[in-house]
N, C-alpha and C positions, 0 to 999 in steps of 0.2 A: 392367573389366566394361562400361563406356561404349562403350569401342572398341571391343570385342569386337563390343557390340549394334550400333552404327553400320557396323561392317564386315559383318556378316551381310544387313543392310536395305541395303548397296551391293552387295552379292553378288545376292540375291533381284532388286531393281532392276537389275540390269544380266542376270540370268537371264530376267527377265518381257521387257525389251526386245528380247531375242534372239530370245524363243522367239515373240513376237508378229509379229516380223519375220520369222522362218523362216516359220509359219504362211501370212502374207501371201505369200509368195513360195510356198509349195506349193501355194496355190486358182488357178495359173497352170496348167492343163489341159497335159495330159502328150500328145503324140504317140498313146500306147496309150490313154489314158481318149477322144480322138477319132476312134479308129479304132472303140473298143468298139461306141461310138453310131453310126459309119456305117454297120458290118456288120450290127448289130440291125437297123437300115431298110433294109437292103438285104435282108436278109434275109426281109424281110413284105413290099415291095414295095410294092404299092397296096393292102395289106390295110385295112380298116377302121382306125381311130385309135385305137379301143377296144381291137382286139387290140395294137395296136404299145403301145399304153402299158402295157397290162398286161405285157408281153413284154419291153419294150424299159425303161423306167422304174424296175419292176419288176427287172430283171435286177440294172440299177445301185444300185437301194436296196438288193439285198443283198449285194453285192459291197463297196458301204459301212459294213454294220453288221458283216459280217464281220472289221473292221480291228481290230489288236493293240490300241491305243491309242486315245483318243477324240481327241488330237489328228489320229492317221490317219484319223478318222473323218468328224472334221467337213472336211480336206482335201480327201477324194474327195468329199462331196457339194458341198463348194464348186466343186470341180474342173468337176464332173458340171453342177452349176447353171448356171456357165457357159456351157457346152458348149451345153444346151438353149435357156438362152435368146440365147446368139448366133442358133442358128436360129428361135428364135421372133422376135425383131425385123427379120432378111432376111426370114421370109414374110409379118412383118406387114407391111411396107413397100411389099413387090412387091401385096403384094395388093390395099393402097391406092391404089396408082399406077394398077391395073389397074381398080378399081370406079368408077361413078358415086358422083358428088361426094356424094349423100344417103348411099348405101349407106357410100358412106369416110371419113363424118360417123359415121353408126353404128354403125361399125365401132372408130373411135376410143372415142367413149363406151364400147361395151361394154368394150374393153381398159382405160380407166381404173379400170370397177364390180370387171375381174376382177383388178388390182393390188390395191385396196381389199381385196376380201375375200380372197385369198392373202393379204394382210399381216394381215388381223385374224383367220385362221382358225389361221396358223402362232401370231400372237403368242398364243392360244390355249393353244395347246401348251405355248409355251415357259413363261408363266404356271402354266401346269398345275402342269409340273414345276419350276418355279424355286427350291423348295428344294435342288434335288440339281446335282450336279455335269456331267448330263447334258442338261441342258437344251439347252445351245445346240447340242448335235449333234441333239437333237429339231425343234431349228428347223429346221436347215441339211435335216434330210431332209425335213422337209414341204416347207420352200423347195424344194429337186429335185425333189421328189415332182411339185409342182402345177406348178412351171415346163414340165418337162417334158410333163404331161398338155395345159397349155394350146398349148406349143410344135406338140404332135401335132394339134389339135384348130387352128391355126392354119395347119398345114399343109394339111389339109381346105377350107379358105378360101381359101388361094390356090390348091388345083387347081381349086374352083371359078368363082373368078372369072379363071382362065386359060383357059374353055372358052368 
C-alpha cells in the first residue's frame, strides 16, 4: 500500500514537472500568434488606438477563450502577452529617447502608476475567482487584455513624440 502511495506522488510529481515545463515552453510566441498581431495593425493602419484595441486585442482574447483546454488557454494569452508587450517596451523606449528629459521623466512615472494598477486590477480578478480552477487563465487574459491596450496606447506616444 506504501509503495503504491509513494509511486503515485512520484508519478504526479514528475507529471506536474513536465506539464509545468511544457507550459513554460508554449508562452514562447508561435510565428502565427506574431503574424496574427501584425496583420491586425496593419490592417487599421493609423486608425485610432481605441479602434485597434477593440479589434486587434479583442480578436486575440477570443481566439484565446476559445482553446479546448485551459492549459491552451492560458498559453495563447501568454503567448499573446508577450507579443504585446515586446512592442510596448520598443515604443516605450523609442519614445523616451525621442522626448524632452521632463516629458521622458513623466513618461516613466506614468508607466510605473500603469504596471501598478494592471497588476492590482488583474490580481483582482484572479482573487475574485481563486476558488475555481480558472483563475489563472482569468489573470493571464486580463494580463493580455491591458498589456495590449497599453502597448496600443504606447504606440500613440511615440507617433507623437516622432512628429
Amino acid at each position: 500500500m506504501t509503495r503504491t502511495l509513494i509511486a503515485g506522488l512520484i508519478a504526479i510529481i514528475a507529471l506536474s514537472t513536465g506539464l509545468a515545463t511544457a507550459q513554460a515552453q508554449d508562452a514562447t510566441p508561435t510565428r502565427e500568434d506574431r503574424e496574427r498581431v501584425r496583420d491586425c495593425l496593419n490592417r487599421h493602419g493609423d486608425a485610432d488606438a481605441i479602434v485597434q484595441a477593440a479589434d486587434c486585442v479583442g480578436q486575440i482574447n477570443a481566439l484565446c477563450k476559445d482553446q479546448e483546454t485551459t492549459a491552451a488557454a492560458l498559453s495563447c494569452y501568454q503567448r499573446h502577452t508577450a507579443i504585446w508587450d515586446r512592442l510596448l517596451n520598443d515604443w516605450y523606449s523609442e519614445a523616451r529617447a525621442k522626448l524632452d528629459p521632463a516629458s521622458s521623466d513623466a513618461l516613466r512615472h506614468a508607466q510605473v502608476a500603469w504596471i501598478t494598477f494592471r497588476d492590482e486590477k488583474c490580481g483582482f480578478w484572479m482573487t475574485r475567482y481563486s476558488s475555481g480552477t480558472y483563475s489563472n487563465v482569468i489573470g493571464a487574459d486580463c494580463i493580455q487584455q491591458e498589456t495590449g491596450r497599453r502597448a496600443l496606447e504606447m504606440h500613440e506616444i511615440w507617433k507623437e513624440a516622432n512628429l
